[in-house]
Each structure stands twice: as structure tokens, then as C-alpha cells.
Steps between C-alpha positions, in 0.01 A plus 500: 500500500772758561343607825799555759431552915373852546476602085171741448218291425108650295217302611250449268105332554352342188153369657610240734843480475812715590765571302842629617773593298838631436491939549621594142507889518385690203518813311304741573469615148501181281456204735806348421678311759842441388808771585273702762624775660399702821485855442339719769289173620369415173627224284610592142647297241810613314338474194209761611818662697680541160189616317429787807839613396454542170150730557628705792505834320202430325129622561417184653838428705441863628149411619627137667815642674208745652283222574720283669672792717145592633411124579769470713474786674149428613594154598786653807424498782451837631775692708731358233698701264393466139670351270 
């Protein structure tokens, strides 16, 4: 199974049963679960990582870098410096 002592586990119910398996973490963007990376708490793949590069001074990067710099600082805890 590839399940080692104390490795992340997703539980699952599919009518009677229960299903664990394997935590595979994901990007965030495209689903993907190979080469994740943690950036700021979220999991991005460098494929998507690659691709934010590329539109960063773009419209749209312009808009995300926004996006994501709000998100996280509504999700501190308050008292803390932002970041």
C-alpha cells in the first residue's frame, strides 16, 4: 500500500464502506499531484509555478499576485505583522 506509521491519511465513505488512503497533495490550480510545492500554505505545482512566472506582469498575473496577497492577509492571525 505505501502507507508508512504516522503518513497523512483522507478518509473517504462510499455508502457502507470506508475508504482510507495515501494524502497525495495537490495543486491548487490544476490538480496535479506530482512535484508540489508549498508556497505561503498552498500547494503549487512547478508546472503552474513556471506558468505564474511567465504571466506575472501581465493583466491577469497583476490581478493574482493581488489576490493571493489579500488572502493571506485575512487568514493571520491578528496582532501579527502582515506579510
Amino acid at each position: 500500500m505505501g502507507i508508512a506509521v504516522k503518513d497523512p491519511l483522507e478518509i473517504y465513505v462510499d455508502r457502507e464502506k470506508i475508504i482510507l488512503s495515501k494524502y497525495e497533495p495537490f495543486c491548487i490550480f490544476c490538480s496535479q499531484a506530482d512535484e508540489v510545492k508549498y508556497i505561503k500554505d498552498k500547494t503549487v505545482c512547478v508546472h503552474c509555478i513556471n506558468e505564474l512566472k511567465n504571466i506575472k506582469n501581465t493583466p491577469a498575473g497583476v490581478f493574482l499576485m493581488f489576490y493571493c496577497k489579500l488572502s493571506y492577509q485575512y487568514k493571520r492571525v491578528p496582532g501579527t505583522p502582515a506579510a
